[in-house]
N, C-alpha and C positions, 0 to 999 in steps of 0.2 A: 611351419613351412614358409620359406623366400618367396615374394611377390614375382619374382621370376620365374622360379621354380612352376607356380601353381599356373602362370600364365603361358607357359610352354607346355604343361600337360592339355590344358584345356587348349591349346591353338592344334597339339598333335589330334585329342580327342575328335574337334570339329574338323581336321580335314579327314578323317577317316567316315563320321559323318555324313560330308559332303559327297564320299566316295558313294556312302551304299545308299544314300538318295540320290545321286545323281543316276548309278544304277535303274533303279528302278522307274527314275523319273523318265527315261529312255526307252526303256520297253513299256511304260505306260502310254506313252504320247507318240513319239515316232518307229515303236516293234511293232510287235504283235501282244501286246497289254498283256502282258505279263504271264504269258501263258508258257515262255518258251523261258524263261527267267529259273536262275536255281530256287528262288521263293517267290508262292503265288501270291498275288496279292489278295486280299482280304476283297469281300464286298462292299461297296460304297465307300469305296475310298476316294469319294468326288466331292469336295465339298464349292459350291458356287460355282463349278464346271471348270474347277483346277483340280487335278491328282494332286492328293496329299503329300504327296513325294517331292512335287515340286514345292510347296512349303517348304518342308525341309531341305531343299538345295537354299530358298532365301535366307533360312534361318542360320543356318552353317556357315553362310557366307557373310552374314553380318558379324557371327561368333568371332567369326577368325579375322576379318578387321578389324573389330575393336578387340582381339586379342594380341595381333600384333601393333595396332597403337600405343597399348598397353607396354610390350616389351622393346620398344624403339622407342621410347619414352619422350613426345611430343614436346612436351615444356621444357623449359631451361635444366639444363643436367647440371648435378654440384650445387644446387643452392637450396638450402636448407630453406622451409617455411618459415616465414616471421615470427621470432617469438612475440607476444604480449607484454607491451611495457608496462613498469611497474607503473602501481596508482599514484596517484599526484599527492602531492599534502606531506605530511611528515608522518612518517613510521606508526603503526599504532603497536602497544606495548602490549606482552599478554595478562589480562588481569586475574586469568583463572587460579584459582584456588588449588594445588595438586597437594592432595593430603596421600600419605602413604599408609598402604595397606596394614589393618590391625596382627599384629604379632599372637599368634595361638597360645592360650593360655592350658597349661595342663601341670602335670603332677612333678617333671622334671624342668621347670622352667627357672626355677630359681639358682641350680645347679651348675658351678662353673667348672668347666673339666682343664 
């Protein structure tokens, strides 16, 4: 999968995200907490005296800028990372030994056709 590709599903994924916690983040905080919502919320869904919900509206919303960071591509467009120049000094030669694999010895091996 293209780095575009997977950055446009994950940018659609988190606004959808942000949709149904902002939902709920709304009928938790300024409704009627969630009584009147298509889904009730769970108990204790408070943690340090934030609705969970509203985490996940922060969370979604960092998703989806550095998702699209990602596909508006901040850095220099067209220019290829540096390669790695070669090492300095003069060429080293390869000294290994390649022997070739033993030929199977059997009953028709002497036989030329």
């Amino acid at each position: 999968m293209k780095p575009k590709t997977a950055l446009t599903i994950i940018l659609i994924l988190s606004i959808l995200g942000l949709l149904f916690s902002a939902y709920f983040a709304y009928y938790d905080t300024w409704g009627s907490g969630c009584v009147e919502s298509v889904v009730a919320c769970p108990e204790g869904n408070i943690i340090s005296d934030v609705p969970i919900c509203l985490y996940g509206v922060v969370v979604n919303l960092l998703v989806i800028i550095f998702s699209l960071l990602g596909l508006l591509g901040k850095g220099k467009k067209g220019e290829e990372p540096p390669k790695p120049s070669a090492p300095a000094g003069p060429a080293k030669k390869d000294l290994s030994i390649k022997k070739e694999a033993p030929k199977p010895k059997g009953p028709m091996q002497d036989v030329n056709l």
